[in-house]
C-alpha positions, 0 to 999 in steps of 0.5 A: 209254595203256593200264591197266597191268592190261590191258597185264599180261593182254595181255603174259601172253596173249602169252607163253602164246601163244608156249609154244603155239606152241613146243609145237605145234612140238616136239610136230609135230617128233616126231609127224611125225619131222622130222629136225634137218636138216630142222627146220634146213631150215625156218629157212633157209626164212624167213631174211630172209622176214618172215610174210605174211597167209597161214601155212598148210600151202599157204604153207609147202609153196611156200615150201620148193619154191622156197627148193629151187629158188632155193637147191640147195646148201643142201639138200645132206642134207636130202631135200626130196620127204621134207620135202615128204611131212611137211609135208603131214601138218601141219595149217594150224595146224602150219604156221602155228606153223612159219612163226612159229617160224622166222620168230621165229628170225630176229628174236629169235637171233642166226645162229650154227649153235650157236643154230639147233641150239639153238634147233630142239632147243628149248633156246632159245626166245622164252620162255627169252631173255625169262627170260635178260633178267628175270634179268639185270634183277633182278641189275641191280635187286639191284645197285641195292639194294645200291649204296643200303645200301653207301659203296662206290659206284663199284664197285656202280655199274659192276656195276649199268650192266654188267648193266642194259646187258646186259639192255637189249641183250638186250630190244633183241634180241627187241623190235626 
């Protein structure tokens, strides 16, 4: 089992690599001028596509090829020799943060189209659920505090297992 200050440092080193990662994409998308359509084009790419050994800007270009070629519906407004075009003015390390991104989509988000434009404006991230679940862990807590200060107990109680519900599905979410 590992010291509680050691699992703290490497959960923090964690969380501040996730913000990289995120900050590397919206920087790319606006440096590189990706469109939102193609931006969504990169989650489709890695939908149900788990991260390999090799993420670099090779990886992702053949990726995007042959999710063009498997699937040409969906690139219906999306110009994929355009993509292909920015894609190869990243960096290994920007298409590594890409991969990453979407691949955390998958994983963490749920599929509906409002998350994805969500989550590729950056309104929702990795880092703003971990928050949403903290919050609502903290409610529970408070509920709990309450619940011991107060007679009125079945009311507190259902509130506190709501909330504590609520946060554990929301870390089941992004942990499992």
């Amino acid at each position: 089992m590992l010291d509680y200050g050691i699992e703290l440092a490497i959960k923090q080193h964690m969380i501040n690599a996730i913000s990289v990662i995120n900050d590397t994409v919206l920087n790319a998308r606006t440096n590189k001028r990706l469109t939102a359509g193609e931006m969504l084009m990169l989650l489709n790419v890695f939908r149900d596509m788990p991260l390999t050994a090799t993420i670099d800007k090779h990886t992702l270009d053949l990726r995007i090829r042959d999710n063009a070629e498997l699937y040409p519906e969906q690139w219906a407004g999306v110009d994929k020799d355009s993509l292909l075009e920015k894609i190869d003015k990243f960096t290994d390390w920007e298409a590594a943060c890409f991969q990453i991104w979407a691949v955390d989509f998958w994983q963490v988000c749920n599929t509906d189209t409002e998350a994805m434009q969500d989550y590729v404006s950056g309104k929702n991230n990795v880092l703003l659920q971990l928050t949403r679940a903290c919050s609502t862990v903290k409610d529970a807590r408070e509920f709990c505090e309450r619940f011991k200060r107060t007679g009125v107990k079945s009311k507190l109680i259902a509130q506190a297992q709501e909330k504590c519900g609520k946060a554990v599905e929301m870390l089941e979410r992004m942990i499992l």
